[in-house]
MARBA-3410 file (N, C-alpha, C, O; in Angstrom, 1 decimal):
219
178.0,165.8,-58.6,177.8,167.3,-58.5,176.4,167.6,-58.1,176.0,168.6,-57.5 ~ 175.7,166.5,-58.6,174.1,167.0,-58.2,174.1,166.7,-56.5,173.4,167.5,-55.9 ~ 174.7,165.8,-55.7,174.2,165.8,-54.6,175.4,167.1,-54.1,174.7,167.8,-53.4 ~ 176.2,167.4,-54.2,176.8,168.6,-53.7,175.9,169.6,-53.9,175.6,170.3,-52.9 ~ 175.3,169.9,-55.1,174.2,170.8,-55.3,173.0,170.7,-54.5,172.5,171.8,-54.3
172.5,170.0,-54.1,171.3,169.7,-52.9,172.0,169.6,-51.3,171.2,169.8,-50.4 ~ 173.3,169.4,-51.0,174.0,170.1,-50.1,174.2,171.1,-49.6,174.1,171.5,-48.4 ~ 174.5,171.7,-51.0,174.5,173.4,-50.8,172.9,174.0,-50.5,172.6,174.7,-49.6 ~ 172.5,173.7,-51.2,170.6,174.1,-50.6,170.4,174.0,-49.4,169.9,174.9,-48.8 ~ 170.7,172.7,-48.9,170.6,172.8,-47.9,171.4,173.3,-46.3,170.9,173.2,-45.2
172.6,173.9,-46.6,173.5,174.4,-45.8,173.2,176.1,-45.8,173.1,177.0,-44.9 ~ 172.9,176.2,-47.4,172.4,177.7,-47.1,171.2,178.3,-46.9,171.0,179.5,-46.8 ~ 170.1,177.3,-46.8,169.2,177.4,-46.2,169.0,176.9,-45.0,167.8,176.9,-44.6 ~ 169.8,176.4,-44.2,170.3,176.1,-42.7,170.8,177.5,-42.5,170.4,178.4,-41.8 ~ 171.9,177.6,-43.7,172.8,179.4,-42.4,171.5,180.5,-42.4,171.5,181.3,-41.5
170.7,180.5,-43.2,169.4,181.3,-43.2,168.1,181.2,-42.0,167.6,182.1,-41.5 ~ 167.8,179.7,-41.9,167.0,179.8,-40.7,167.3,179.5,-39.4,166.5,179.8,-38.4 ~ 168.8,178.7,-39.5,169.6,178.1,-38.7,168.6,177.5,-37.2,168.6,177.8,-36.0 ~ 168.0,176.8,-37.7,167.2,176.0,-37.1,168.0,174.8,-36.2,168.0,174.7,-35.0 ~ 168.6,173.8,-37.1,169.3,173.1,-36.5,170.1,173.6,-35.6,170.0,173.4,-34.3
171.1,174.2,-36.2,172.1,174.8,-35.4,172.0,175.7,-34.4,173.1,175.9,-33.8 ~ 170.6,176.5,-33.8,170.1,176.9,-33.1,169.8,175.8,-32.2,170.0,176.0,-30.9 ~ 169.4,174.8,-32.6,168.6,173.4,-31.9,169.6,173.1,-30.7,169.5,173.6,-29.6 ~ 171.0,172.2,-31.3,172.3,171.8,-31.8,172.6,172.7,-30.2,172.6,172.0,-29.2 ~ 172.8,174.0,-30.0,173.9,174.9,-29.5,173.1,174.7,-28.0,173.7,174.5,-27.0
171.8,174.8,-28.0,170.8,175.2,-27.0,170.8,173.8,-26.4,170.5,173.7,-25.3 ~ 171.0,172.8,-27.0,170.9,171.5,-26.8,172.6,171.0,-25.5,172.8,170.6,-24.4 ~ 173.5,171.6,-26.7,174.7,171.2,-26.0,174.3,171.9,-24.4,173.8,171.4,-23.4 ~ 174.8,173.3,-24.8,174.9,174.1,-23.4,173.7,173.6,-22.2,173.9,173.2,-21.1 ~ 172.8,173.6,-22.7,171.4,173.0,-21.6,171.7,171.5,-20.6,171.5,171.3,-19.4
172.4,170.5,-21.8,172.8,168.8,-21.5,174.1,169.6,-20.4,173.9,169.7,-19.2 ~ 175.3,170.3,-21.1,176.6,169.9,-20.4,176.2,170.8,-18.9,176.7,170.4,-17.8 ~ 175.4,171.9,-18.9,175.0,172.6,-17.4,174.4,171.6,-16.7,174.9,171.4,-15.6 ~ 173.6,170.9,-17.1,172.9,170.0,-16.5,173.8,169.2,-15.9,173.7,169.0,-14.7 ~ 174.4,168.7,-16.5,175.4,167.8,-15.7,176.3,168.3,-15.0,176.7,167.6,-14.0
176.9,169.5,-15.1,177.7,169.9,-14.6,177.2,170.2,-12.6,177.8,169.8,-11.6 ~ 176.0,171.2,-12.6,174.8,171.2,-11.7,175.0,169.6,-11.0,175.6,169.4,-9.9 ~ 174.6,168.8,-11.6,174.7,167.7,-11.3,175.8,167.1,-10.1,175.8,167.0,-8.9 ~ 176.4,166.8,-10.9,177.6,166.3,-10.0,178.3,167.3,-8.9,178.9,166.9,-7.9 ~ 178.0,169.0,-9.3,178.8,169.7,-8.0,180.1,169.4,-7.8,180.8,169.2,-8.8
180.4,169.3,-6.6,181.8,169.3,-6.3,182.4,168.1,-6.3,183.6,168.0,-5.8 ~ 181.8,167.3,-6.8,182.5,165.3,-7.0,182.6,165.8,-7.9,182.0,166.7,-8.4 ~ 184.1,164.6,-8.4,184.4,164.5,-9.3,184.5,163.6,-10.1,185.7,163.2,-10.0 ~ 183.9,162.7,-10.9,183.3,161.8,-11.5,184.6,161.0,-12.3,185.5,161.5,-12.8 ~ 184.3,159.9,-12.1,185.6,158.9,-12.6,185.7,159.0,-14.2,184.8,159.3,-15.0
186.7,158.7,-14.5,187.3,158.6,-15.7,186.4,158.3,-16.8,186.3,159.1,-17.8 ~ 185.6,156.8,-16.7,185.2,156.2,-17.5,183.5,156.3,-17.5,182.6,155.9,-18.2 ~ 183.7,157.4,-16.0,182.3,157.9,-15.9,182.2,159.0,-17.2,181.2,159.2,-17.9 ~ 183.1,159.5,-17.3,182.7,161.1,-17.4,183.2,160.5,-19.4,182.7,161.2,-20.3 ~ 183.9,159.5,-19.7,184.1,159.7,-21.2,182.3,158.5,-21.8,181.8,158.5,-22.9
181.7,157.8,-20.7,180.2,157.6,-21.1,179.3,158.7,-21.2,178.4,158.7,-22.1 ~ 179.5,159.8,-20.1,178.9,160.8,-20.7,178.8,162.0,-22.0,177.9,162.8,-22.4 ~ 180.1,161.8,-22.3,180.6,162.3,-23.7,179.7,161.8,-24.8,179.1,162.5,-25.5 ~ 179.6,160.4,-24.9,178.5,159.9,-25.7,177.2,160.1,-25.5,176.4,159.9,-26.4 ~ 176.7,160.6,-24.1,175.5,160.4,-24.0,174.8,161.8,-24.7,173.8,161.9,-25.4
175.7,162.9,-24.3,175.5,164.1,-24.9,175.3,164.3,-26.2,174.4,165.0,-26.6 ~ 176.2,163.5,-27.3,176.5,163.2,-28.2,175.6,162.7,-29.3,175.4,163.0,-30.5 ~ 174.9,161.8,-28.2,173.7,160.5,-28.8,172.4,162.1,-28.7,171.7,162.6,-29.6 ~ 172.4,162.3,-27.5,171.1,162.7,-27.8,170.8,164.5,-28.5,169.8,165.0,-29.0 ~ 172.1,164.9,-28.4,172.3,166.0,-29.3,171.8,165.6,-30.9,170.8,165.9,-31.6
172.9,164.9,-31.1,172.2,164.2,-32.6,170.7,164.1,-32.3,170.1,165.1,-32.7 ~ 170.1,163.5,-32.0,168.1,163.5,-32.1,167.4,164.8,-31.7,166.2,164.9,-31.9 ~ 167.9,165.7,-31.4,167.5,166.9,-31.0,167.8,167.8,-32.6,166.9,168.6,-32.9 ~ 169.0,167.5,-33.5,169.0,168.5,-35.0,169.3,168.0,-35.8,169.8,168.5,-36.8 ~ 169.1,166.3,-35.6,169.4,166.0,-37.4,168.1,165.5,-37.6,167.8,165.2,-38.7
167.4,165.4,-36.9,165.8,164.6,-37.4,165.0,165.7,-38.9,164.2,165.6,-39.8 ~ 165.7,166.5,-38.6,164.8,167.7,-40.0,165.6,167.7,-41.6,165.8,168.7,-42.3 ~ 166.0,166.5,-41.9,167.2,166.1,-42.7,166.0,166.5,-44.3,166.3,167.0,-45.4 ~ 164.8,165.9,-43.7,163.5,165.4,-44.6,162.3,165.8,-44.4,161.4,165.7,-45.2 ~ 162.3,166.4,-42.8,161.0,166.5,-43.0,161.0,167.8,-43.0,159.8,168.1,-43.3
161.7,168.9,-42.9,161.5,170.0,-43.8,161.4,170.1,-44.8,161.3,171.3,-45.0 ~ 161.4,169.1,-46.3,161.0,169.1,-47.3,159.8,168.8,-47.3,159.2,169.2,-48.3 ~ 159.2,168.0,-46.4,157.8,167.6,-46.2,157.2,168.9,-45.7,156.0,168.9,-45.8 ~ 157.6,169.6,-45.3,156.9,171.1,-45.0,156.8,172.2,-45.8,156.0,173.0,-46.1 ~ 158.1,171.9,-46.2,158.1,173.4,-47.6,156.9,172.9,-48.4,155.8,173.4,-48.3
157.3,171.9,-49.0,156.3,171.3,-50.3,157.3,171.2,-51.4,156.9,171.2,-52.6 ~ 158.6,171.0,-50.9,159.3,170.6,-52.3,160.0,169.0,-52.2,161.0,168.6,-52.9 ~ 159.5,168.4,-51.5,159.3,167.0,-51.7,159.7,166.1,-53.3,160.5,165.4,-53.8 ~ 158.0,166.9,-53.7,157.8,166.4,-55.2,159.0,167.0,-56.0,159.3,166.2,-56.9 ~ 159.7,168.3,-56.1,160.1,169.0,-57.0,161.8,168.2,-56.9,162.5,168.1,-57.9
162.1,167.8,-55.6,163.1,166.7,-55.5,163.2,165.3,-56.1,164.1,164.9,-56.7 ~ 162.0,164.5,-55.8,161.9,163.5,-57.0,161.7,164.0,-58.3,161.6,162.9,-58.9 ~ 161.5,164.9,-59.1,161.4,165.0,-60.3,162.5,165.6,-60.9,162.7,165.6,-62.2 ~ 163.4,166.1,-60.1,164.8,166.9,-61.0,166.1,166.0,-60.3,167.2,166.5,-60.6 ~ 166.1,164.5,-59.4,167.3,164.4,-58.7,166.7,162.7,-58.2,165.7,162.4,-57.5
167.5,162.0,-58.6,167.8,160.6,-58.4,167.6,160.3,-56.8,167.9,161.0,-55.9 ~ 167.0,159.1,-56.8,166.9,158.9,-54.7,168.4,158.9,-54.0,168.9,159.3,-52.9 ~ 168.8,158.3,-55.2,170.3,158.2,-54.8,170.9,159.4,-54.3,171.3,159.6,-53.1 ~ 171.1,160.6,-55.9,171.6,162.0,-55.2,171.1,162.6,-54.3,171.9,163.3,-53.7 ~ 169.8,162.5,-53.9,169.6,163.0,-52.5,169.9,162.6,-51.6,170.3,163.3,-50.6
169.7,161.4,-51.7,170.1,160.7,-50.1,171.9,161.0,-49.8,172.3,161.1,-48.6 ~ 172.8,161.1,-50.9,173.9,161.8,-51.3,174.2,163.4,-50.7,175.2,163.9,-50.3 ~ 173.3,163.7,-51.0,173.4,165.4,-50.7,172.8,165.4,-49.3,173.6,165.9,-48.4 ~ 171.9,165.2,-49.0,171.3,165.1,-47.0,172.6,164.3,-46.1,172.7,164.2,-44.9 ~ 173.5,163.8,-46.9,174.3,162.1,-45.6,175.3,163.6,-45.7,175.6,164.2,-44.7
175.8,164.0,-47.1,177.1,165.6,-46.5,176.4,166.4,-46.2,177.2,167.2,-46.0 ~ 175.4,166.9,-45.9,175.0,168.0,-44.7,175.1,167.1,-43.4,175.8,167.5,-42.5 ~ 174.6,166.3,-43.2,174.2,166.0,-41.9,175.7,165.3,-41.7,175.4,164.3,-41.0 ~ 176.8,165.3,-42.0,177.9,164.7,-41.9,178.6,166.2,-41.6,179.0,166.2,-40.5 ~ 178.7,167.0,-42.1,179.2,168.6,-42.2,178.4,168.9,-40.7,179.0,169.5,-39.9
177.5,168.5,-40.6,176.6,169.0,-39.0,177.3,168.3,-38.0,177.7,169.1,-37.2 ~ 177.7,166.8,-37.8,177.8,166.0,-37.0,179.0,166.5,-36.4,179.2,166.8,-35.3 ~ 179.9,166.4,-37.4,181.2,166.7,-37.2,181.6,168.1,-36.5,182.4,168.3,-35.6 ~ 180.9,169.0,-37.1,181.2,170.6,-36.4,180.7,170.3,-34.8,181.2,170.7,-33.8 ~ 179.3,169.5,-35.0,178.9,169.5,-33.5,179.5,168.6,-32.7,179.7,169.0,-31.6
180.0,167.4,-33.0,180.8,166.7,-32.2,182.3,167.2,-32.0,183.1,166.8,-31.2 ~ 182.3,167.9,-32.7,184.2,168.9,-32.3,183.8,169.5,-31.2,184.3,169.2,-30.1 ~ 182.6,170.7,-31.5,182.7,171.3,-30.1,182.2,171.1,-29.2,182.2,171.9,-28.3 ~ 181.6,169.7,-29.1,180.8,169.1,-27.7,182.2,168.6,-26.6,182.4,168.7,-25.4 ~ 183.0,168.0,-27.7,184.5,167.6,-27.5,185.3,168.2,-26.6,185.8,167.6,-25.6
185.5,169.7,-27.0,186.2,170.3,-27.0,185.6,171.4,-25.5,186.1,172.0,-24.6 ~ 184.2,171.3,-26.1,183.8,171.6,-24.5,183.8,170.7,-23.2,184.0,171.1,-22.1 ~ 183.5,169.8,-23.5,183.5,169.1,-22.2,185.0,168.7,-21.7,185.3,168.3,-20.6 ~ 186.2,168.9,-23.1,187.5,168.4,-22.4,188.0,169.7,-21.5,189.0,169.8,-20.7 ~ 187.1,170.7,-21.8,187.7,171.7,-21.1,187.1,171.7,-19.4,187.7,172.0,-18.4
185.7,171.4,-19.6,184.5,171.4,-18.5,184.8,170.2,-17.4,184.6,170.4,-16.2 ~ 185.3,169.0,-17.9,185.4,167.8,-17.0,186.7,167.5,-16.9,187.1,166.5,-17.5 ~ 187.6,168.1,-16.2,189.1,167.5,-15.7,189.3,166.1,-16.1,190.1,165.9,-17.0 ~ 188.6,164.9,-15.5,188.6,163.8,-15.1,188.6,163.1,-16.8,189.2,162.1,-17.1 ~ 188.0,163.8,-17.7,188.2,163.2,-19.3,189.4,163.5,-19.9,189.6,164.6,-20.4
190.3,162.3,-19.8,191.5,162.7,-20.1,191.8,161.1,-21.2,191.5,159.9,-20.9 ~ 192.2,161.6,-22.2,192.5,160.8,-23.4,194.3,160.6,-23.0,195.1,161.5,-22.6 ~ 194.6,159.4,-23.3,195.8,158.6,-23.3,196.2,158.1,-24.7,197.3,157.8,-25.1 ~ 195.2,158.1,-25.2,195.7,157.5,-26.8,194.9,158.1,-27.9,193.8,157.7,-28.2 ~ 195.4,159.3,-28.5,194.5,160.1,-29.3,194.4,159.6,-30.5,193.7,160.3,-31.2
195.0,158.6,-31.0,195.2,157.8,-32.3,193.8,156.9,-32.2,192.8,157.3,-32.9 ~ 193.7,156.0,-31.5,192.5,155.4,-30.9,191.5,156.3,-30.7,190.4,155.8,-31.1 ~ 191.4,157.5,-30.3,190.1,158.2,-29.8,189.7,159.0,-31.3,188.6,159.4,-31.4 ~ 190.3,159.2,-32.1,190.2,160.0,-33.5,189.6,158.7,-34.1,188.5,158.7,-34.5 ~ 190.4,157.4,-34.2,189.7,156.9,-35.1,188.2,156.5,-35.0,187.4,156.1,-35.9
188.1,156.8,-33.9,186.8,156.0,-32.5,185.5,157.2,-33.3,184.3,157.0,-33.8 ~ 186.2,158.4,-33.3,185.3,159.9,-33.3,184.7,159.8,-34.8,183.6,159.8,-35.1 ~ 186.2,159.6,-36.0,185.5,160.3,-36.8,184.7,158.6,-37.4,183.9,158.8,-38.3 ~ 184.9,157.2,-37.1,183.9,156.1,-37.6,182.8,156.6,-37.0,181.7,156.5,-37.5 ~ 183.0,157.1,-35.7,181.3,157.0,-34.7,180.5,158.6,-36.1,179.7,158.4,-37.0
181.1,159.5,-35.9,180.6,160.6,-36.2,179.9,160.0,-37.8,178.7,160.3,-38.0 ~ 180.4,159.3,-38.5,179.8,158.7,-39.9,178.7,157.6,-39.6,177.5,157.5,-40.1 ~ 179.3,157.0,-38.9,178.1,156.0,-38.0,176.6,156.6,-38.4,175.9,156.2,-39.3 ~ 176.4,157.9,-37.2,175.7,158.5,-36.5,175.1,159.5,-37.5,173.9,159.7,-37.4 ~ 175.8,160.2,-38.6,175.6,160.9,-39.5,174.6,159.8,-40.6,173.7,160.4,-41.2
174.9,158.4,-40.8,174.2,157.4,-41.5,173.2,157.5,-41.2,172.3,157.9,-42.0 ~ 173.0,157.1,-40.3,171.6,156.1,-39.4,170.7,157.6,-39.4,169.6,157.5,-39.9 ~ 171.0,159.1,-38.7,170.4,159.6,-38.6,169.7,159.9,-40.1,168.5,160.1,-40.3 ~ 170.6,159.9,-41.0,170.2,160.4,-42.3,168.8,159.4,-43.0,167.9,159.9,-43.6 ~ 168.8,158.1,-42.7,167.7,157.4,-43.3,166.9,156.6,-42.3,166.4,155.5,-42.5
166.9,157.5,-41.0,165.5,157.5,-40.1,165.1,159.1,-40.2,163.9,159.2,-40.2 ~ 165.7,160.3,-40.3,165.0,161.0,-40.9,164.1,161.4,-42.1,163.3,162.4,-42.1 ~ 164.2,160.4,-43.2,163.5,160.0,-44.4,162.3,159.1,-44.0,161.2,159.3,-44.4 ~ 162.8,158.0,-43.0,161.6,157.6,-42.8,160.0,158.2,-42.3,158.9,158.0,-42.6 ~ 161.0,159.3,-40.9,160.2,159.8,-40.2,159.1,160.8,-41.2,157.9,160.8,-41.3
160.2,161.5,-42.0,159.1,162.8,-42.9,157.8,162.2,-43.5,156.8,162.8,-43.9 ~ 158.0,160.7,-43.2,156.7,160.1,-43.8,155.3,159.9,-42.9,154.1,159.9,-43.3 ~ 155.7,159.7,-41.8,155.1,159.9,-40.4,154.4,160.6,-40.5,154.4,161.4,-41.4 ~ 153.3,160.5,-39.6,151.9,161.6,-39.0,153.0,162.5,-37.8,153.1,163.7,-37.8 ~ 153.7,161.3,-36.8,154.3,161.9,-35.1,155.3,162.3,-35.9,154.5,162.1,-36.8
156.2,162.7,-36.4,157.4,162.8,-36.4,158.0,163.4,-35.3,159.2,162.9,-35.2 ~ 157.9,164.1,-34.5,158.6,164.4,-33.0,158.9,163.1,-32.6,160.0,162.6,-33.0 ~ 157.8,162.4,-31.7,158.0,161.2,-31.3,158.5,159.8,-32.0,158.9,159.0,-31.3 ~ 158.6,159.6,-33.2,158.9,158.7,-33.8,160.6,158.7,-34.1,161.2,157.7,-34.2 ~ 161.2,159.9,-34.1,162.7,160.0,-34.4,163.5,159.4,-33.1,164.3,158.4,-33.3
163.4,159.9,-31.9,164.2,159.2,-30.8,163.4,157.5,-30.5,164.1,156.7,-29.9 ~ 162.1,157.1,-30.8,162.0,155.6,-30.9,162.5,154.7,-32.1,162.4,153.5,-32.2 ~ 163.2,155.5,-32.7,163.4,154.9,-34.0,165.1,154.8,-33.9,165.8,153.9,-34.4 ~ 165.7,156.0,-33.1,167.1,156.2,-33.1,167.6,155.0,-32.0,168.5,154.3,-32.3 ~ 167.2,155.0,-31.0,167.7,154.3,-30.2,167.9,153.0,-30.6,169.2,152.7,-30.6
167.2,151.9,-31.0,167.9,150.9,-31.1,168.6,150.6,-32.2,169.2,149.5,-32.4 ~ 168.6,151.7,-33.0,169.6,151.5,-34.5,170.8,151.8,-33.9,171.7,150.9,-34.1 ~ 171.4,153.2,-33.1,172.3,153.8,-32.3,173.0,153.3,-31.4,174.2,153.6,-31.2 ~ 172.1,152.3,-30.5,172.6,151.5,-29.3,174.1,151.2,-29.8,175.0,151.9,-29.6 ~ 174.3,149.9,-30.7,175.0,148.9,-31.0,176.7,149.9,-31.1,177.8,149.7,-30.5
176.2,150.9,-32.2,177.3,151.9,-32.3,177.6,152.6,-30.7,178.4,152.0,-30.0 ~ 177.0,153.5,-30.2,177.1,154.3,-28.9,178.1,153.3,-28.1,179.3,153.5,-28.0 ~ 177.4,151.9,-27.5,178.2,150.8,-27.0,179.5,150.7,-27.2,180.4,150.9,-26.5 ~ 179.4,150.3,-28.3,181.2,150.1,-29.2,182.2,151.4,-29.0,183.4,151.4,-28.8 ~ 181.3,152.6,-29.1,182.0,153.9,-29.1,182.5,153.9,-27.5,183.6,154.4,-27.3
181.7,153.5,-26.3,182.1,153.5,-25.2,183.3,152.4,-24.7,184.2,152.6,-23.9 ~ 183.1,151.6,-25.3,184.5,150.7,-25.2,185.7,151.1,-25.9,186.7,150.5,-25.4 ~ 185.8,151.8,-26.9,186.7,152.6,-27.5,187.4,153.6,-26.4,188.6,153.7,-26.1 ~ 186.4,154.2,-26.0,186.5,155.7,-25.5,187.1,155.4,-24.2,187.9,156.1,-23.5 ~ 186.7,154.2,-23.8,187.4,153.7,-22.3,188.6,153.2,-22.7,189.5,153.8,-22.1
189.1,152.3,-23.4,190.7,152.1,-23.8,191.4,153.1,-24.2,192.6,153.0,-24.1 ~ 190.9,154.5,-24.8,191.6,155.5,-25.2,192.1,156.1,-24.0,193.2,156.7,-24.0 ~ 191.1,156.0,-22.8,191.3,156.8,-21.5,192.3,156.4,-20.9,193.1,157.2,-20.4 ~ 192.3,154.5,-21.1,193.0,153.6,-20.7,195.1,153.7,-20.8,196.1,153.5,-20.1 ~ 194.8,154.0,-22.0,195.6,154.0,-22.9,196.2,152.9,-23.7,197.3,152.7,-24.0
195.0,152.3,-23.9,195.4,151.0,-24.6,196.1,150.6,-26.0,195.1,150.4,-26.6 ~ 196.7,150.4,-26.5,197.3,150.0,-27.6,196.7,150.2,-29.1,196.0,149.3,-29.4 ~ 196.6,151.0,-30.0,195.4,150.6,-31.2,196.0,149.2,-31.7,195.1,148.9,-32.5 ~ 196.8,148.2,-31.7,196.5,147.3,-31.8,196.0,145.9,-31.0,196.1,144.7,-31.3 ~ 195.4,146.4,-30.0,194.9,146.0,-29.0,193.2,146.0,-29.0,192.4,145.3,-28.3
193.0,147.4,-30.3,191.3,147.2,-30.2,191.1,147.7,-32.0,190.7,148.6,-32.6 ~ 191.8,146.4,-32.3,191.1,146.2,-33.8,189.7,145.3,-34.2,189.1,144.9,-35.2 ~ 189.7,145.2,-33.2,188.5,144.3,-33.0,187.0,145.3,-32.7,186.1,145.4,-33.5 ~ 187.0,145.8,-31.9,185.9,147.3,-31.8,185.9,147.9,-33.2,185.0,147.9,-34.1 ~ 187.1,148.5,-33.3,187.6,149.7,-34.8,186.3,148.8,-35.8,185.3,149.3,-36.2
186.5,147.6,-36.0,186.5,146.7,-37.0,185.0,146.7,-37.1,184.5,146.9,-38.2 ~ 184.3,146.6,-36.1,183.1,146.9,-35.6,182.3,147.9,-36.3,181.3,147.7,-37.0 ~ 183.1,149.4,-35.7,182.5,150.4,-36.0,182.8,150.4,-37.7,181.7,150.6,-38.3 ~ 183.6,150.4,-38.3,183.7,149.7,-39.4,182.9,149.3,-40.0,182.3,150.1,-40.7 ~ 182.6,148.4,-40.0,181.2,147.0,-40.6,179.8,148.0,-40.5,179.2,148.6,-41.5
179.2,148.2,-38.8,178.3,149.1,-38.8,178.6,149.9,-39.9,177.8,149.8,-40.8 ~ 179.4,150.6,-40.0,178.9,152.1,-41.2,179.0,151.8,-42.8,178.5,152.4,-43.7 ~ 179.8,150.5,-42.8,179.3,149.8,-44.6,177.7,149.2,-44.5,176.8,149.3,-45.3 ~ 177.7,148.7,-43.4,176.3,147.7,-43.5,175.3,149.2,-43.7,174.6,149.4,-44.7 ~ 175.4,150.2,-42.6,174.3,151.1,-42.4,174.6,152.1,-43.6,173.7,153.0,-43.6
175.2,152.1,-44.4,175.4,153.1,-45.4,174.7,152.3,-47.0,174.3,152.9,-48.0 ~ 174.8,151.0,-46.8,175.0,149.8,-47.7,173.1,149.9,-47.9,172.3,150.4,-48.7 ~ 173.0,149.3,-46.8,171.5,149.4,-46.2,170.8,150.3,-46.7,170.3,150.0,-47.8 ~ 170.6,151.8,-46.1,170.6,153.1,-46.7,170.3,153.4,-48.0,169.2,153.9,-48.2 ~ 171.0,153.2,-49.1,170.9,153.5,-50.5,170.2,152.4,-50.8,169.4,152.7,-51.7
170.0,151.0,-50.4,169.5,150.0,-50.7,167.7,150.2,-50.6,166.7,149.6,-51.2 ~ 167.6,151.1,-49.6,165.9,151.2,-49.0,165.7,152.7,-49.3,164.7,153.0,-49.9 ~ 166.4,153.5,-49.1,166.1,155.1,-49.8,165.1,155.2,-50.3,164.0,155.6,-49.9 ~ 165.6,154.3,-52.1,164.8,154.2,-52.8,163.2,154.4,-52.7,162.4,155.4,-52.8 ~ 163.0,153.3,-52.4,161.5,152.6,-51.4,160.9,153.4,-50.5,159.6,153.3,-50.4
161.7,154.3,-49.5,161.0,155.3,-48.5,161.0,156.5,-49.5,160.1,157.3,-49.2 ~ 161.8,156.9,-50.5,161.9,158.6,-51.0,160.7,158.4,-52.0,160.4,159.5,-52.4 ~ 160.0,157.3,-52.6,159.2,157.1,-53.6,157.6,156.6,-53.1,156.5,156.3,-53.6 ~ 158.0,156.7,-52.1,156.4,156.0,-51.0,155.4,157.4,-51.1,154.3,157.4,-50.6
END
């Protein structure tokens, strides 16, 4: 209940400054025009256009989840968090907001681009759901305890996307091989082997996570 309660603080103090989600919106629309501008009147292949799905995806996320932490580092209630709430419940309460973030924004990054790019066409939506909602936890993980890291930082701008990319790669990758058999229409028993993947990544990085929290929320 305590980390739902530091959830809630922080969701309704998001719908109040809506910073992220300001970030998040201006982020999507700016990336998907851009591309759109881009290409013109070609029409970009299949497996072109579901790598761009992720790319949007990847860098959306580093554009509004990096403030998970370091807006506590700005208010000044930092300290008042370690003294009333376990490293654990917070790190608890920041992974469901930024999980409640990821997911709302990865729906409609989705749902826009399936409308914007003809050529992204899903063949196996069993495969592409299980692909979305492992990646979406993935991505909700990793950002959650490099945002912790960063609030510790002098750069924090610059240190979030050097810090995201090579934790992110390994997942993004796997998510593109997914996303191309789903286009494919490949079998889900054909890519239990990826699934399995994305899988592992989000015990290891979630495992990981509570294991080091500690150690960065107490530094």
């Amino acid at each position: 209940m305590k980390a739902y309660s530091i959830f809630q603080k922080d969701w309704q103090s998001e719908l109040r400054t809506r910073y992220a989600i300001n970030a998040l919106a201006m982020f999507i629309l700016v990336t998907l025009s851009v591309i759109m501008f881009s290409i013109g009147d070609e029409k970009p292949s299949e497996h072109l256009s579901g790598g761009l799905l992720w790319v949007v995806i990847f860098f959306s996320a580093m554009s509004g989840l990096s403030r998970a932490f370091v807006s506590e580092e700005e208010r000044g209630t930092t300290l008042t968090l370690q003294l009333i709430a376990k490293p654990a419940t917070i790190f608890g309460g920041k992974l469901i907001f930024n999980l409640l973030l990821v997911f709302l924004m990865n729906i409609v990054i989705t749902f826009l681009y399936s409308i914007l790019f003809e050529s992204f066409i899903i063949k196996n939506y069993e495969l592409f759901f299980f692909a979305f909602v492992l990646g979406n936890i993935g991505i909700a993980v990793s950002s959650t305890i490099i945002a912790a890291i960063i609030s510790k930082a002098s750069s924090k701008g610059t240190l979030y996307p050097v810090l995201s990319f090579p934790i992110l790669l390994p997942l993004i990758l796997t998510l593109l091989e997914i996303t191309k058999f789903s286009m494919d229409g490949k079998l889900l028993s054909k890519s239990y082997v990826e699934l399995a993947v994305l899988l592992c990544y989000d015990v290891i990085m979630l495992t990981a996570s509570y294991m080091l929290f500690d150690f960065i929320w107490q530094d």
